[in-house]
C-alpha positions as CSV (number, residue, x, y, z in Angstrom):
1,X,102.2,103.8,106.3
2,X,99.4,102.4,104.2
3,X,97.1,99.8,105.5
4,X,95.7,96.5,103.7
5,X,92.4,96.4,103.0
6,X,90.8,93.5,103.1
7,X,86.7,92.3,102.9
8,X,85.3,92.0,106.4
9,X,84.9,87.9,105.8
10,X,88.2,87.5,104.5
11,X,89.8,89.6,107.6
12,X,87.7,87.8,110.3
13,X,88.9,84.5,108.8
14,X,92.3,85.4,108.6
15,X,92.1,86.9,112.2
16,X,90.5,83.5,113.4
17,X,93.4,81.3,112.3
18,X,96.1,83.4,113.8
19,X,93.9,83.4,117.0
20,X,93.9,79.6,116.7
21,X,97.7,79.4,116.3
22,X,98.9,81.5,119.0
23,X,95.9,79.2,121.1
24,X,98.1,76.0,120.2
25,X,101.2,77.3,121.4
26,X,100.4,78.1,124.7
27,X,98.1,75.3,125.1
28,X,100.3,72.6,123.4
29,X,103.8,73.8,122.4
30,X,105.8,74.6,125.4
31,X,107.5,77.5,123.4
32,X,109.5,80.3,124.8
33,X,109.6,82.1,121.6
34,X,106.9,82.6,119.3
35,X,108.4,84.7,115.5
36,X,105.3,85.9,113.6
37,X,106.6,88.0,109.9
38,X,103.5,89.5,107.7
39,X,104.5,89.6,104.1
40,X,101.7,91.6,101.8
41,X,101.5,93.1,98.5
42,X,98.7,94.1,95.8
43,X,98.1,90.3,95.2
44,X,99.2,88.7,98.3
45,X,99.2,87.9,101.8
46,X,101.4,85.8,103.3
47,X,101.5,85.5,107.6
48,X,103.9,82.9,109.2
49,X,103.7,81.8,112.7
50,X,106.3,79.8,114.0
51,X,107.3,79.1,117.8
52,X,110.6,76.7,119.3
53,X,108.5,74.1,121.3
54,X,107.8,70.4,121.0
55,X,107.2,70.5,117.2
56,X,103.5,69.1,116.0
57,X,103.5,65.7,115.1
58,X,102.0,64.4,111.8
59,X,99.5,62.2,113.8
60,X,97.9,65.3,115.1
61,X,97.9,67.2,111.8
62,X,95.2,63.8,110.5
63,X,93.5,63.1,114.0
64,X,90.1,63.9,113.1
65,X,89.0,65.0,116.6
66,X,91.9,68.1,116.4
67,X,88.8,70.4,116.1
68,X,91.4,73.4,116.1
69,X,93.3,72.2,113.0
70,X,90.4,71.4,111.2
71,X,89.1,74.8,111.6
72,X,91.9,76.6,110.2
73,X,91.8,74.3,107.1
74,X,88.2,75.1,106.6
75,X,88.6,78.6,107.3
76,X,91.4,79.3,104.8
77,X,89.7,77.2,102.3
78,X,86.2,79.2,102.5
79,X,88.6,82.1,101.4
80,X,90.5,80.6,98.5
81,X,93.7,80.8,100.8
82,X,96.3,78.1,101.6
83,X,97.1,77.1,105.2
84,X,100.2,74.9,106.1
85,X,100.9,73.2,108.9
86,X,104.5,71.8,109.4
87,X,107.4,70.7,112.0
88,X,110.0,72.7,112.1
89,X,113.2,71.1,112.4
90,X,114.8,70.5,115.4
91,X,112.0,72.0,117.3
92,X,109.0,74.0,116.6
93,X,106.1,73.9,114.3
94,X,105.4,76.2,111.8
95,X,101.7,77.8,110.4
């Protein structure tokens, strides 16, 4: 199996969101199932974390003080990557 190579900035930021995602599961969702599928080619990366619980609202995704959230925008952005946080429907919430 061949491995991705990735700079050491770009891994440690990609690292730090999926830490911070897994973080907000078991501190806010309430999930029992957490789904995580890694996608990668020559060009692309693609990582999608996605759990059943309570579902994030869209007043969390704006509060300013959800340090967490911002963290992973700012992260993905000093990459050039593109981070999206969403509700799942009927449950769940999806990074």
């Amino acid at each position: 199996t061949q491995g991705i190579t990735l700079p050491d900035d770009v891994a440690t930021a990609i690292f730090r969101i999926f830490q911070e995602a897994l973080t907000n599961i078991v501190r806010h969702a309430e999930a029992t199932r957490v789904d995580i599928v890694i996608t990668a080619n020559e060009q692309q990366l693609e990582i999608t974390v996605e759990d059943n619980g309570r579902g994030i609202t869209d007043s969390y995704l704006r509060d300013p003080s959800s340090y967490g959230i911002l963290g992973m925008h700012e992260r993905a952005r000093d990459i050039g990557a593109k981070l999206l946080i969403e509700a799942c429907a009927p449950l769940g919430t999806r990074v």
